[in-house]
C-alpha positions, 0 to 999 in steps of 0.5 A: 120227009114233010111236015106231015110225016114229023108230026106222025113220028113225034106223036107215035115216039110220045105215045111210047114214052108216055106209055113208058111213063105210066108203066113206071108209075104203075110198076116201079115206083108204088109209092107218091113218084108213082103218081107223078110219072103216071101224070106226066105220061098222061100229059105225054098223050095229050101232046101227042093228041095235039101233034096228031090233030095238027097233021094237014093243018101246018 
């Protein structure tokens, strides 16, 4: 595996947990831990945004 497949596969496992994430923050926890999850699972795709782009540059 290259640099290339290991960045797909950390994207597509940040994608997941970030999609975990919200889906805590929006079903589990209904009260101010909600809002919490739900941001650090925003912060989840923003990373795996950066992860993606970097494919074929490093």
């Amino acid at each position: 595996m290259n640099k290339n497949g290991v960045l797909a596969w950390a994207t597509v496992i940040m994608i997941i947990v970030g999609i975990g994430l919200i889906g805590l923050g929006i079903f589990k926890y209904e009260e101010v831990a909600g809002w919490g999850f739900a941001s650090v699972g925003v912060g989840f795709f923003a990373i795996a945004w950066v992860f993606n782009a970097l494919k074929g540059r490093v």
